[in-house]
Kinemage of the C-alpha trace (Angstrom):
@kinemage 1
@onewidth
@group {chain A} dominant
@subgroup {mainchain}
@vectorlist {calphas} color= white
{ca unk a 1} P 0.000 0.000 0.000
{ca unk a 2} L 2.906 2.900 0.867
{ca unk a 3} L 5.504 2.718 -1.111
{ca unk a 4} L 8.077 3.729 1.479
{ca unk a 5} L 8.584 0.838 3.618
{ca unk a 6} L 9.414 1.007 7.106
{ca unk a 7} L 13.351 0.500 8.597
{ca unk a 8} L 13.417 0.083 11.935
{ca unk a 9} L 17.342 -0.442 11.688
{ca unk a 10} L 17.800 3.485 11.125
{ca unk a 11} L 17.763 4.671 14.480
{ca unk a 12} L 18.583 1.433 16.480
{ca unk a 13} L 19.870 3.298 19.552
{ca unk a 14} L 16.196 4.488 20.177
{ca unk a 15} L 15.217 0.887 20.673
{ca unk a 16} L 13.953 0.665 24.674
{ca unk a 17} L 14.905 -2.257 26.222
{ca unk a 18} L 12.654 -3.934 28.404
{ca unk a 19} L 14.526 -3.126 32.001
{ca unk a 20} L 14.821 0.273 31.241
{ca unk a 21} L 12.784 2.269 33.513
{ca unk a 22} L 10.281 4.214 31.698
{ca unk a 23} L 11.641 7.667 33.870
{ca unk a 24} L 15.128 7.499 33.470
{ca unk a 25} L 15.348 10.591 35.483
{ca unk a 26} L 14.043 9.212 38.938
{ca unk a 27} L 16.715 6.464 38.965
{ca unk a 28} L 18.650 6.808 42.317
{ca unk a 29} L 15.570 8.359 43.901
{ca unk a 30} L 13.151 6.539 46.708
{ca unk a 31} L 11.216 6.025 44.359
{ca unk a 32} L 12.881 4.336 41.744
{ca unk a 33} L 12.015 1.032 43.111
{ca unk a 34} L 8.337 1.487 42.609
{ca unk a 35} L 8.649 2.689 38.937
{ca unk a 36} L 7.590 0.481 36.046
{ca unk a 37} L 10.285 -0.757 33.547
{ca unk a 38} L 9.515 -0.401 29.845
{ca unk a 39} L 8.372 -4.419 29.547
{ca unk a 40} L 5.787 -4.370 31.895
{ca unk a 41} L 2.362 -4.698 30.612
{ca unk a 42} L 1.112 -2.462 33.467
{ca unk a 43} L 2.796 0.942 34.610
{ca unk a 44} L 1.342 1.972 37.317
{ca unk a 45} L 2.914 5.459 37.858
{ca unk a 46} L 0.629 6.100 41.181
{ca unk a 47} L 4.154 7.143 43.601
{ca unk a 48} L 4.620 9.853 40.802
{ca unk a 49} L 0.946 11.256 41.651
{ca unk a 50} L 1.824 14.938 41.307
{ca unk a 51} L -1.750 16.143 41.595
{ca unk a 52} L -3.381 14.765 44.514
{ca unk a 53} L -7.043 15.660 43.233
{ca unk a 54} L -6.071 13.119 40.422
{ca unk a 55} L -8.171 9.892 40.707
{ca unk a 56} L -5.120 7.384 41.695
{ca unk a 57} L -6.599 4.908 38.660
{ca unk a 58} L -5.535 7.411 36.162
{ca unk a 59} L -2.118 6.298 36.676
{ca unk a 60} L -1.677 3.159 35.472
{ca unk a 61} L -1.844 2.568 32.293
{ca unk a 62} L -2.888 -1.391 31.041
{ca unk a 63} L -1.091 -2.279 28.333
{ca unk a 64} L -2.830 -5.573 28.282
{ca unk a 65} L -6.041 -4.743 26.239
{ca unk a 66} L -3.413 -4.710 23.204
{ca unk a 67} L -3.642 -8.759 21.955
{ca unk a 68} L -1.544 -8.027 19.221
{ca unk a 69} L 2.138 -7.740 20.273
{ca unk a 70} L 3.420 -5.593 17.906
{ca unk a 71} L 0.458 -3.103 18.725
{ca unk a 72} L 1.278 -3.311 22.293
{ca unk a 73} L 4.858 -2.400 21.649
{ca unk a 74} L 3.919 0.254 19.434
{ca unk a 75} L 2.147 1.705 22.320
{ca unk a 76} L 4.703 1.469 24.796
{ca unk a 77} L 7.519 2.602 22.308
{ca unk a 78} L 5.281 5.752 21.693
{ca unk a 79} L 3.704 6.427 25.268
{ca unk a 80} L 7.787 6.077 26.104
{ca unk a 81} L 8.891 8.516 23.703
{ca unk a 82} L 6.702 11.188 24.746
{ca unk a 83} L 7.689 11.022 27.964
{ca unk a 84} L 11.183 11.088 27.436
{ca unk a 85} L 12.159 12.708 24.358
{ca unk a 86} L 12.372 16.193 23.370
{ca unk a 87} L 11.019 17.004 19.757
{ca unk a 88} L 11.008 20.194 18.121
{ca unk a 89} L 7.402 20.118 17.900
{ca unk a 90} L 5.755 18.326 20.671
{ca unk a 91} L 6.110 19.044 24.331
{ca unk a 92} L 7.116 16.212 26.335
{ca unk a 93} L 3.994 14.099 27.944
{ca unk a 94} L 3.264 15.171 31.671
{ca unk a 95} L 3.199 12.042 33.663
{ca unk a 96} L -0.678 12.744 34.525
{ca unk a 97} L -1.513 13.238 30.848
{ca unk a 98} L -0.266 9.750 30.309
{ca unk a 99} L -3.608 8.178 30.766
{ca unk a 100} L -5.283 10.649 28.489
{ca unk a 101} L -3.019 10.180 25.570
{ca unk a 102} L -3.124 6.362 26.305
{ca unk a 103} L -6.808 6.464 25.597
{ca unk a 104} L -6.572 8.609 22.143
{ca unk a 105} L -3.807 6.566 20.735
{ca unk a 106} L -6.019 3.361 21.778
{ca unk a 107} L -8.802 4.888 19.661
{ca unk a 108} L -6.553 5.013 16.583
{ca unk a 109} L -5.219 2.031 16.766
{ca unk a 110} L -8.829 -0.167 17.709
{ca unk a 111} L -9.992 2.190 14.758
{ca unk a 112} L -7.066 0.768 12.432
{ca unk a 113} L -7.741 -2.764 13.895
{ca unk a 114} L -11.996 -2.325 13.391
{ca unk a 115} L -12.394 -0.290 9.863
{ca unk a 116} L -8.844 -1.204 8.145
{ca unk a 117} L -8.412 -5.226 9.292
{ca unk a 118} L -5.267 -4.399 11.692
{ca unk a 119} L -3.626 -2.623 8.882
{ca unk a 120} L 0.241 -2.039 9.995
{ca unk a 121} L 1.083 1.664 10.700
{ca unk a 122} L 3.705 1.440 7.918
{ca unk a 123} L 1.012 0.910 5.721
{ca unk a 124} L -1.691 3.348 6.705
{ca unk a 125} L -2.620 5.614 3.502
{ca unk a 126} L -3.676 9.336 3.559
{ca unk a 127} L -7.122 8.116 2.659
{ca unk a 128} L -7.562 6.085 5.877
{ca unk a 129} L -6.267 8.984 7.678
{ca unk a 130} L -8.953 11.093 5.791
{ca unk a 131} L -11.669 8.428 6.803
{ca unk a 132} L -10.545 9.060 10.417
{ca unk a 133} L -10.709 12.103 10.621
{ca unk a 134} L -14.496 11.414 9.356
{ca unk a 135} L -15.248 8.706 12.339
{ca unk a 136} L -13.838 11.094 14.768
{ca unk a 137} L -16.256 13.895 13.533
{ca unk a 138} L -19.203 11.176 14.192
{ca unk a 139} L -21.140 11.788 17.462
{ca unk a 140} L -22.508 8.606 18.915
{ca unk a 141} L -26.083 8.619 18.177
{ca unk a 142} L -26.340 12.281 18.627
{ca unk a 143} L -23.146 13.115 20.725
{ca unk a 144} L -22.253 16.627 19.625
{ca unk a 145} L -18.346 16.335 19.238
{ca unk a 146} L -16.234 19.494 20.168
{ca unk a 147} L -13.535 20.760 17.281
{ca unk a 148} L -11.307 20.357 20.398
{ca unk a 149} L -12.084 16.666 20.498
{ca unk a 150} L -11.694 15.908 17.116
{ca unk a 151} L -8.298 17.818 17.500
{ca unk a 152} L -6.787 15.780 20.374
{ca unk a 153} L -7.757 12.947 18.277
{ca unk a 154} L -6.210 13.983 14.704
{ca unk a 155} L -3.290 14.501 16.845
{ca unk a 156} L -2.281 11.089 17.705
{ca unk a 157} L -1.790 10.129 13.956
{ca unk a 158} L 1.173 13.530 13.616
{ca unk a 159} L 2.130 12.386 17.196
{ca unk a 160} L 2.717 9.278 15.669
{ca unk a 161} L 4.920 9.831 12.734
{ca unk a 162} L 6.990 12.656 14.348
{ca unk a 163} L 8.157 10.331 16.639
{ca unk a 164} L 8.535 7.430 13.642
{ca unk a 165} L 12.163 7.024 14.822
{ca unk a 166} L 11.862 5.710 18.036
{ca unk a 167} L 9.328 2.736 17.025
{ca unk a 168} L 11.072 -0.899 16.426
{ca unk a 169} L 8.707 -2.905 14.716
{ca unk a 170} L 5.878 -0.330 13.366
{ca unk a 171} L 5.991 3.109 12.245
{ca unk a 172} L 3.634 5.610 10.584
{ca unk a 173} L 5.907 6.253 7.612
{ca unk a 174} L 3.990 9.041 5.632
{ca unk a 175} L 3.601 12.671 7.182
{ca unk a 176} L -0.025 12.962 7.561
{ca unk a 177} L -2.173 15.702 5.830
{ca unk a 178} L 1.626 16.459 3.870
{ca unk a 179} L 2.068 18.351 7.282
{ca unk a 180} L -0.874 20.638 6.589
{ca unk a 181} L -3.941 21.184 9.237
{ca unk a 182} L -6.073 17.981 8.918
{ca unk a 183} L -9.267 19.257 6.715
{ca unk a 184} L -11.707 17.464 4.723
């Protein structure tokens, strides 16, 4: 389907191995101990709870509802990156954000799994992209759905390919919308 097929072998020094905590930074702290490392399939991030009005359940992120392995690692490569890398263009992810962008990147890829048969992220076309941006328009049976909404949605699929180089085994490889505001 794209013609530009994904390497993984590019940037092999952004592969996460799986006893690497996913904060880096609070190694050698108390609370390093508690900390998830980048394999498990729960990180439950609770002893970082910065807010204290934050519901506790908010952080830890499942990993498990992901059956397919390589989708599960393309989760944890990306929720991973944004917490720990800087890009030019995207702030890094707040540790109590990390639930909320969990949940949008779910919804992209259960949409890829549900309307495109588990098509790969290296093979997602602009016109899928397009269609999303359609479904994520789409109220359930009379929702009204904020431009704000549809935004943090549309989002994930940039997110995605602007941090391309830190994925292993799937990548978006085409820059969505040709790096133009998503608009149908």
């Amino acid at each position: 389907m794209n013609s530009i097929l994904f390497q993984p072998a590019v940037f092999p020094e952004l592969r996460v191995a799986e006893d690497t905590p996913v904060f880096p930074a609070y190694v050698g702290t108390p609370s390093a101990a508690s900390l998830p490392l980048f394999g498990d399939d729960v990180w439950d991030l609770r002893v970082l709870r910065v807010r204290r009005n934050q519901p506790l359940d908010w952080l830890v992120i499942d990993f498990r509802p992901f059956t397919d392995p390589i989708r599960r690692l393309v989760a944890k490569e990306y929720l991973y990156a944004r917490l720990n890398l800087t890009h030019p263009h995207h702030r890094r992810l707040a540790p109590t954000n990390v639930k909320g962008e969990y949940y949008l990147l779910r919804r992209f890829l259960i949409y890829l799994d549900t309307a495109w048969d588990g098509v790969r992220l290296a093979e997602v076309t602009q016109t899928m992209l397009d269609a999303y941006l359609l479904f994520c328009r789409q109220g359930k049976k009379g929702q009204v759905v904020t431009a704000s909404a549809v935004q943090d949605n549309i989002l994930i699929p940039i997110k995605l390919a602007a941090y391309r180089t830190a994925f292993s085994s799937d990548a978006l490889t085409l820059v969505p919308w040709k790096g133009r505001s998503a608009r149908m």
